[in-house]
C-alpha positions as CSV (number, residue, x, y, z in Angstrom):
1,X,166.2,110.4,99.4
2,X,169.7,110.9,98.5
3,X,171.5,112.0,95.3
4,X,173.6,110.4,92.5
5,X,176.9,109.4,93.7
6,X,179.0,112.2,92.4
7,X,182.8,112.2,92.4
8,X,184.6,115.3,94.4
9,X,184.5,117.8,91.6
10,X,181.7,119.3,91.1
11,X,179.9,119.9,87.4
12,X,177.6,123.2,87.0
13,X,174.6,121.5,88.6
14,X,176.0,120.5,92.0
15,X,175.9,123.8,92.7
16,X,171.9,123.4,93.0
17,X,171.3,122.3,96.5
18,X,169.0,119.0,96.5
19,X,168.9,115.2,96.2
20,X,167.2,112.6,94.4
21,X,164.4,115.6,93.3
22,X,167.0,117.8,92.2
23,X,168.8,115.2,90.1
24,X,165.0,113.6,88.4
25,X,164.3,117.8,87.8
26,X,168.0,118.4,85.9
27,X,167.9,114.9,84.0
28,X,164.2,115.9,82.4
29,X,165.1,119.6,82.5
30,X,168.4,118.6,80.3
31,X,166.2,116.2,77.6
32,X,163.8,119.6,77.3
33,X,166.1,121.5,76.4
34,X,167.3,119.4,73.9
35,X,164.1,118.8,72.5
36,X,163.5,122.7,72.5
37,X,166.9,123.3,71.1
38,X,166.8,120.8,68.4
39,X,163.2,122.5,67.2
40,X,165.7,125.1,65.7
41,X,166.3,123.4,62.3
42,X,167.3,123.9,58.9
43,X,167.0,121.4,56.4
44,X,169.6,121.2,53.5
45,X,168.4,120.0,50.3
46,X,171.4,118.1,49.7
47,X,171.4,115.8,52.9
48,X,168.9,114.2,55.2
49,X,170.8,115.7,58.0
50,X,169.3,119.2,59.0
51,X,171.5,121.5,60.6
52,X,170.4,122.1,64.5
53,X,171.1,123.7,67.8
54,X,170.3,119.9,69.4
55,X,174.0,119.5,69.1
56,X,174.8,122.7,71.0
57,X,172.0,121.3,73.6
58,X,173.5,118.2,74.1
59,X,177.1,119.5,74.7
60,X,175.9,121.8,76.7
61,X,174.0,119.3,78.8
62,X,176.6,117.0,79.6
63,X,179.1,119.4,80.8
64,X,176.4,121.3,82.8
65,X,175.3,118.0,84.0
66,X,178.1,115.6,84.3
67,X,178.7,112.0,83.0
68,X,176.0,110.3,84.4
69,X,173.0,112.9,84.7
70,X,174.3,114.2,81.1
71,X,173.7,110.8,80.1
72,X,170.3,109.8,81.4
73,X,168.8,113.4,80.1
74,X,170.3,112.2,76.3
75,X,169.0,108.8,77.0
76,X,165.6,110.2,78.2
77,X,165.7,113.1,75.3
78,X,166.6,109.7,72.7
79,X,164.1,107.2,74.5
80,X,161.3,109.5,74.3
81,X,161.8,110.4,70.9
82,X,162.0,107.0,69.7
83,X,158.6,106.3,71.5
84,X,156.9,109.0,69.6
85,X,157.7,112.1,71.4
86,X,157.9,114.7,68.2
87,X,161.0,116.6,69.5
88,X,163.9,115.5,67.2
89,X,164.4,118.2,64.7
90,X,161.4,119.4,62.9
91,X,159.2,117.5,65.3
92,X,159.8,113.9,64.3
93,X,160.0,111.1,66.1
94,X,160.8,107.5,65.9
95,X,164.0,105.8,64.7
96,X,165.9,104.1,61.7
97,X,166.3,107.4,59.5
98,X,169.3,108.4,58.0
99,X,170.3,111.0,60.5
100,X,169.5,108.5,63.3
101,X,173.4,107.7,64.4
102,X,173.5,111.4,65.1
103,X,171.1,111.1,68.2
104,X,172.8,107.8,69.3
105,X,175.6,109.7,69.1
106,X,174.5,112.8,71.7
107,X,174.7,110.0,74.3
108,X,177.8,108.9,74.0
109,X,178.7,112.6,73.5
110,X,176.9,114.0,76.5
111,X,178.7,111.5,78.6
112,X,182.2,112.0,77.5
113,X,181.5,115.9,77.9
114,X,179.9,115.2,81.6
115,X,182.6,113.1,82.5
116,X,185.8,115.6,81.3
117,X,183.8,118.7,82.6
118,X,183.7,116.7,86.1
119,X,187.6,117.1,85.5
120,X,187.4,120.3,85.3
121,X,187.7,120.6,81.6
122,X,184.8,123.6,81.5
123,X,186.6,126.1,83.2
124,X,188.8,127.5,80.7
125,X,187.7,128.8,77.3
126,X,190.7,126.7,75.7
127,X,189.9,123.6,77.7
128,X,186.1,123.9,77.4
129,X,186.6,124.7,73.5
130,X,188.6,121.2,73.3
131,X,185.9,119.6,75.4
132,X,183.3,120.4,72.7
133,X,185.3,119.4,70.2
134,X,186.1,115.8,71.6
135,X,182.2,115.5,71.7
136,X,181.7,116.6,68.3
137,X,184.0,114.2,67.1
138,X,181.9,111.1,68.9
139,X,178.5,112.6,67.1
140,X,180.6,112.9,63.6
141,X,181.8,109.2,64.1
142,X,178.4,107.6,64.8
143,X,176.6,110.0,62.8
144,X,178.4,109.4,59.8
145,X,178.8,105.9,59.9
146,X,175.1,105.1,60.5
147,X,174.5,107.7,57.9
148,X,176.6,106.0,55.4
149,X,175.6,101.9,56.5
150,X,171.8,103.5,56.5
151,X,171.9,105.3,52.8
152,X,174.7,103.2,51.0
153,X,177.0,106.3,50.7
154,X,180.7,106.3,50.3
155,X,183.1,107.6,53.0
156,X,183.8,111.0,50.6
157,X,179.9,110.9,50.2
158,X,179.2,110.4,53.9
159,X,181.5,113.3,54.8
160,X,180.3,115.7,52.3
161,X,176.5,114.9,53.5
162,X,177.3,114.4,56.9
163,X,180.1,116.5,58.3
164,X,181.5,119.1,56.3
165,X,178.4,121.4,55.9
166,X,178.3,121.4,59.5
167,X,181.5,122.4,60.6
168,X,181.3,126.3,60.4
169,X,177.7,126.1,62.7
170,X,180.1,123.5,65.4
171,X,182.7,125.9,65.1
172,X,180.2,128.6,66.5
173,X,178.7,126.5,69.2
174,X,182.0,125.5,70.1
175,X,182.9,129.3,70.8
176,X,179.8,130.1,72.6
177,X,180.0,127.6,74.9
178,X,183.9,128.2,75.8
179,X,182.0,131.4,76.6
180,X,178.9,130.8,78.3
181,X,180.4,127.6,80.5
182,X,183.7,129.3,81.6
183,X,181.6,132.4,82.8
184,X,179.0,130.7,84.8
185,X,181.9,129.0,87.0
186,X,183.3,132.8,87.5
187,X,179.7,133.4,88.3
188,X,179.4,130.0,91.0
189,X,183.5,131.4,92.3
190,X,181.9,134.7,92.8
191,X,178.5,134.2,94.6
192,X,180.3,131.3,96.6
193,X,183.0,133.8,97.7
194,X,180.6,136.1,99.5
């Protein structure tokens, strides 16, 4: 069996040896971890969106994973949901609730992330930290406007629910991972080199 077509750069999971095995393991290994991730929820009286780590997961996921592997775990992680698997946040499932447009959103997200972390744009702390950013933007732009179409809420209303109370907590994320994904590729340059 062979493995995913990959481009020549490598994301964080080339690095583990392996073929069509290795890729099944890190797709379902990815949705996990977003399902385990997005178990830490907070919900806000104020909005029907709870404030997670699913989106930390998911960003995390794509550039670990790549475009297409980062893709298929958010596509597994939103399938299975959908299909009754309780690990959106606080253990629901299903579909058609107002923070829906979020999780459609991680897989467009995840993708994008995958597929400029394939470029190379995880090595840096500045260029991961602009990475993350990018995909927070896609999850803002779905997630708001399926929370607005789904609740009848305004644009203001939409941000104010939707995006603002959630910026400080992205802002956070976004500063761990120009941490954590910057210093496993010193870790990969340093166990490679000897």
């Amino acid at each position: 069996m062979t493995a995913l077509p990959l481009p020549r750069q490598r994301v964080l999971a080339d690095v583990v040896p392996g073929g069509l095995v290795r890729d099944t393991a890190l797709v379902l290994g990815g949705a996990a971890f977003i399902g385990l991730l997005a178990q830490f929820a907070i919900p806000l009286g104020f909005t029907p969106v709870p404030l997670t780590l699913g989106t930390f997961a998911v960003l995390l996921t794509g550039a670990a994973l790549g475009p297409l592997r980062g893709l298929l775990s958010t596509g597994v992680y939103l399938l299975a949901g959908m299909a009754g698997v309780p690990w959106f946040a606080g253990h629901a499932s299903g579909y058609g609730f107002a923070s829906f447009g979020y999780l459609i959103g991680f897989v467009l997200a995840a993708g994008l992330v995958g597929w400029l972390a394939r470029r190379g744009a995880d090595r840096t702390p500045v260029r991961t930290a602009l990475t993350m950013v990018l995909g927070n933007v896609v999850i803002y732009a779905i997630g708001v406007s399926y929370l607005m179409a789904s609740t009848g809420m305004d644009l203001r209303t939409g941000l104010d629910q939707g995006m603002v109370p959630f910026l400080v907590g992205d802002g956070l994320k976004i500063l761990a991972a120009a941490g954590l994904l910057p210093g496993a590729w010193a870790l990969v340059r340093r166990v490679e080199s000897h």
